[in-house]
N, C-alpha and C positions, 0 to 999 in steps of 0.2 A: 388860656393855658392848656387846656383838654386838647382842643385844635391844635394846636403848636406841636405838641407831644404826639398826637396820632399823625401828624406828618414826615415826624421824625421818624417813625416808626415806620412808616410807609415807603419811607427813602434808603433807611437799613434792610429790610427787605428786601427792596429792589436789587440794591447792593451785594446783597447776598445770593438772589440769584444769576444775578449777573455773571458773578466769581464763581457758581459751581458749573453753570452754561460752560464756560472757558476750560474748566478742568473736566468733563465730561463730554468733550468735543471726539474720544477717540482713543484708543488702548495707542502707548507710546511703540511698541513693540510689534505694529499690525503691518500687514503687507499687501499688498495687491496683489488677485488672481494672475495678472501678468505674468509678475515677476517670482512664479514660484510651478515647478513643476514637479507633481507629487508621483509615486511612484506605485505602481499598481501590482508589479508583479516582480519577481524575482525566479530566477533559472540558476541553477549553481551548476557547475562539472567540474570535473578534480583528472588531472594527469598528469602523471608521472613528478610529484609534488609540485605544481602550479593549478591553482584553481580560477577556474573561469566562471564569470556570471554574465548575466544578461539581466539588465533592470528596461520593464515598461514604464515610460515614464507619458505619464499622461498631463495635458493644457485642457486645464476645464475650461478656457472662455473657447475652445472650437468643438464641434462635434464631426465625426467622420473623417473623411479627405475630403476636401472640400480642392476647385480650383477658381483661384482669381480670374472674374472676368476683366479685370484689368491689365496685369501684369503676365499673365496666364500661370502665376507660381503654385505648385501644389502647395495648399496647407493642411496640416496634418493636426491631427489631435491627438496621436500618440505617438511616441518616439521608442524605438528597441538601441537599445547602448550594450557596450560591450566593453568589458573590462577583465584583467588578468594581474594576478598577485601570486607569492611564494605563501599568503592565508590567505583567507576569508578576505579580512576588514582591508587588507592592504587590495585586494581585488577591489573593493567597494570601493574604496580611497580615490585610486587610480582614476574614478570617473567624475566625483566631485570637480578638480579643477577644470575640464571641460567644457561642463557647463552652462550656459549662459545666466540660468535661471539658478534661484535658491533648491534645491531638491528636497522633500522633504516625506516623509514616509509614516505620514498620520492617516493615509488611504490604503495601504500596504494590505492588498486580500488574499494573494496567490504564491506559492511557492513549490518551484518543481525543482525534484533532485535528481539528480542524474545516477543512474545502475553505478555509477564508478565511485560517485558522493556514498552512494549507501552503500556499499563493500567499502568503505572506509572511510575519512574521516566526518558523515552527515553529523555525529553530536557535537564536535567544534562548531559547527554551522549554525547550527540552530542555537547553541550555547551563546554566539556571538553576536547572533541577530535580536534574541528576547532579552539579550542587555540594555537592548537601545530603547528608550524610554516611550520612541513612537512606536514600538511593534506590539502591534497586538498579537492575543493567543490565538485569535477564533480567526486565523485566515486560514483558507481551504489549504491543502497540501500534496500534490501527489510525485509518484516516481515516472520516471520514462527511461525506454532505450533509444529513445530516436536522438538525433542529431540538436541539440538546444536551438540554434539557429532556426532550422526549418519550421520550430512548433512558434519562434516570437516571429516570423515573417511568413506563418500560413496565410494562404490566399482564401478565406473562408465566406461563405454563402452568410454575409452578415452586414447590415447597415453600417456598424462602425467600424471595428478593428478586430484582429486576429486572436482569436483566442479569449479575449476578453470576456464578450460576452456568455461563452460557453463555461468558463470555470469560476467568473465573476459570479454569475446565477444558479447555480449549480440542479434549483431543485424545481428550475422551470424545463430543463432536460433532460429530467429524470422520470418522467412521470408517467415514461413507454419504454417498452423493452426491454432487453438484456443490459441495463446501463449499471454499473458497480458504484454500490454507494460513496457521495465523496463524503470524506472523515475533516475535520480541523483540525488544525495542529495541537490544539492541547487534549481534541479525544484522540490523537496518532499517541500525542508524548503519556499519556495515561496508561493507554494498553499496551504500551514498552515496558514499563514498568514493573506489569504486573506477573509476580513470579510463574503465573500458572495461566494455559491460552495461549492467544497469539495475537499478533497487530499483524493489519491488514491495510497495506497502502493503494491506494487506487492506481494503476499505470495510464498516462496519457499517449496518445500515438496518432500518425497521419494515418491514415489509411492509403493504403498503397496496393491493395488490389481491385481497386475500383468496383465495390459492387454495386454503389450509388453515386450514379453522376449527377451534377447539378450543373444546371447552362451557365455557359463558360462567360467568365467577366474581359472585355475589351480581349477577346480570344485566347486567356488563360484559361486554364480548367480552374475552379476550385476545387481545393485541398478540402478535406473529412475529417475532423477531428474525431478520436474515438477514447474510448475508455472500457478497452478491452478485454482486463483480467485484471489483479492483483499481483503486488509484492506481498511475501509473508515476512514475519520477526515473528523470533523465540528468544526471551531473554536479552532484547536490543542488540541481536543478529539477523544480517538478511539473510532470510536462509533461500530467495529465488524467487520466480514466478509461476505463477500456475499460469497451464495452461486453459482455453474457455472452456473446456473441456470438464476437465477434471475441478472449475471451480463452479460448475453448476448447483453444486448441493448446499454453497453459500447461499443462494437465493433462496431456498425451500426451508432451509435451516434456520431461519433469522425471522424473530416476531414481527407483522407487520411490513414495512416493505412497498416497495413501486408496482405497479401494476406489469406483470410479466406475461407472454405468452407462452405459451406452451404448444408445441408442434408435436403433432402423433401421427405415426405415418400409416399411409391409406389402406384399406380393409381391400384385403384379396380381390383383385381381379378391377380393382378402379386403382386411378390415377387421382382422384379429388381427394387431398390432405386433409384433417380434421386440428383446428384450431380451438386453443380454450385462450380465457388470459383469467391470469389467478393474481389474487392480492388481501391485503392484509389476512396472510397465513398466523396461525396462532401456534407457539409449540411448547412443548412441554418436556420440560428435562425427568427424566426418572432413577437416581442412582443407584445403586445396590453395590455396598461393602464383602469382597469376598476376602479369601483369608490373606493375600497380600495383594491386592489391585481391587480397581473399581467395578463395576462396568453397567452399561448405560442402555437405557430404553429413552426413546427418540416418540413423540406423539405430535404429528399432525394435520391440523384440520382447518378447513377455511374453504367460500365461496368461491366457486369459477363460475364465467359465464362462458358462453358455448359459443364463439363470434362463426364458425364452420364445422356444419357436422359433418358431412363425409360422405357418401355412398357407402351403405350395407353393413352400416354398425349402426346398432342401435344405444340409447343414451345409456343405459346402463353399463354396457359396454366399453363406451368411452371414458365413465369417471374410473372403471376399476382397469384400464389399459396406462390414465394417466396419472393413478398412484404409482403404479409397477415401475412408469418412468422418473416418478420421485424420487421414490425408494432405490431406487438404482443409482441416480445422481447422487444420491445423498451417499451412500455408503461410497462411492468410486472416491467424493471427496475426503471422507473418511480416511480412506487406505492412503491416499494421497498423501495426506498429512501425517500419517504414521509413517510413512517411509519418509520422510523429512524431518521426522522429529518433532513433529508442529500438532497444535489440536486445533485446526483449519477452522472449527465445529463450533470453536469454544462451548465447549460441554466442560471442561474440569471445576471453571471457576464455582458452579452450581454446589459442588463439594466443596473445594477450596471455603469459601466465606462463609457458610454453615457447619464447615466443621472444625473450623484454624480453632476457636475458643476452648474446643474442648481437648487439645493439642496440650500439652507443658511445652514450654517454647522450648527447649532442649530436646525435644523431639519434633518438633514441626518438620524439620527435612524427613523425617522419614515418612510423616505425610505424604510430602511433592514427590518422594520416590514412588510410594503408591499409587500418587495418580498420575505417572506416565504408563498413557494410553500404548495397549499393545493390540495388535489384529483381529484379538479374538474380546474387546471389549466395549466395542457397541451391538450389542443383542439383537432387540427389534426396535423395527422400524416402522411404525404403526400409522398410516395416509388415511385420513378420512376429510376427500373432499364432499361438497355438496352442491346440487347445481341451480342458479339460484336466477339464470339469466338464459333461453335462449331467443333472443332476437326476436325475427317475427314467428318463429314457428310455437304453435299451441301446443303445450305440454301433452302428452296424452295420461 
């Protein structure tokens, strides 16, 4: 009877996993990489009430272009579409029936708007895309004036496709030079928000005066992606773009940071440049309440190392020639953004959030009146590099 029962027992078992094998065979709902192409990038442009978009639409099962050596067909792993609406969604719409594949936008990293989107309608846009249950917050974002087209069909010095790699990755091409930090869209849509400061969009652009050529693909040139200056907002207004000029004092301004050079030009009577590169700056805001405005002392300090000293300066010479060019940039951006209404610098929030508490909210605005920054309210400007590297020459 024991036997009899433990067989039984052994055969409801079996039975039962039989039954879950069959119902755990696969989500009803699943699809094949085929038959689904996700969408990597988005390009928006707005004229004269019709808006245009460009969606990169990427085939995970290919990598690169690839060409058959059978048929000799190019295959591609990425696809640029192009689609036009009286909105947003109705542009988007337009490309759906197209198609061949499912589209689907659980990959969605990249998002560039057009100088014309941001003078007008960019917060429908964005309003209408972080509706959609696939878009995340954290894809990169920036602005451009160039032609949409030209930046999803750049010819670029890259294994796979256009543009991808360079704004997919952002902080493996960041990590030299004058390159403008890129922001996400929820730190973009943050610093719009916030009543005091400014938001700061990255600009993407071809390079178009060739000052680095790379050997030509099947006797194209490639195209040079760049990320040359900034858009500013005040209050989720564009208020323009700096030019590289005047947004040099972004760099020096800002805790931390990419490793930057610094060029200093040559000591009398030579032609050899003296090169530093500076990183992780440290800075220190210092406010002082006057009797209706703020105003501001700026501190700082951080390691350079010395990649070319120069002819006929000596090193002491060069750290205090390349505060002077700090401090220089820094205030040029200053004034910059006071003439635009902007605090480029963000220095106000420093007041702002330490002192809103002690505000009665019926007078908070007269707070933000007081700290709009005027010409004469950043004071000093205090540069204390140190030299911490130079190469092979022996300190003396």
């Amino acid at each position: 009877m024991n036997f009899l029962s433990h067989r039984m027992s052994a055969v409801w078992k079996l039975a039962a996993c039989a039954i879950l094998s069959l119902l755990l065979t696969g989500c009803w709902d699943s699809a094949d990489l085929d038959n689904i192409a996700y969408v990597h990038s988005l390009g928006v442009d707005y004229d004269h009430g019709h808006y245009k978009i460009w969606l990169g639409l990427i085939d995970p099962t290919k990598s690169g272009i690839e060409e058959s050596k059978s048929t000799g067909e190019t295959s591609r792993a990425l696809w640029v579409v192009y689609g036009t609406g009286r909105s947003f969604l109705e542009a988007v719409n337009a490309i759906y029936p197209s198609s061949p594949k499912r589209v689907s936008w659980s990959h969605f990293s990249l998002l560039i708007l057009h100088e014309n989107v941001l003078r007008g309608p960019y917060k429908e846009v964005i309003e209408a895309l972080t509706r959609y249950r696939e878009v995340r917050y954290t894809s990169w974002v920036y602005g451009t004036k160039d032609t949409m087209g030209n930046l999803f069909t750049a010819n670029l010095p890259v294994e796979n496709n256009p543009l991808y790699y360079y704004v997919a990755n952002p902080k493996r091409v960041q990590q030299f030079g004058y390159v403008v930090p890129s922001v996400r869209l929820n730190e973009w849509q943050r610093a719009l928000h916030e009543p005091v400061g400014s938001a700061i969009l990255p600009q993407m652009a071809l390079n178009h005066q060739r000052d680095v050529h790379w050997p030509k693909s099947k006797d194209k040139p490639y195209d040079e992606l760049l990320l040359p200056t900034v858009g500013v907002f005040r209050h989720e207004r564009f208020m323009g773009w700096l030019s590289h000029r005047d947004m040099l004092g972004v760099f020096w301004a800002r805790t931390g940071g990419t490793r930057v050079p610094l060029f200093l030009p040559p000591a009398p009577g030579s032609t050899e440049q003296v090169i530093l590169y500076i990183h992780h700056l440290h800075v220190e805001i210092h406010p002082m309440q006057r009797r209706h405005h703020w105003t501001y002392d700026l501190k700082i300090s951080g390691p350079v190392d010395l990649a070319q000293e120069g002819q006929g300066r000596a090193e002491k010479e060069i750290i205090t020639l390349a505060e002077r060019v700090i401090e220089r940039d820094v205030r040029r951006t200053f004034r910059t953004g006071v003439m635009h209404h902007a605090d480029i610098l963000n220095i106000t929030p420093k007041v702002y959030r330490g002192a809103l508490m002690l505000w009665p909210p019926n007078t908070r605005q007269k707070l933000l009146n007081n700290l709009e920054l005027r010409a004469d309210s950043l004071r000093n400007v205090n540069i204390h590099l140190t030299l911490v590297h130079t190469g092979m020459r022996t300190v003396d």
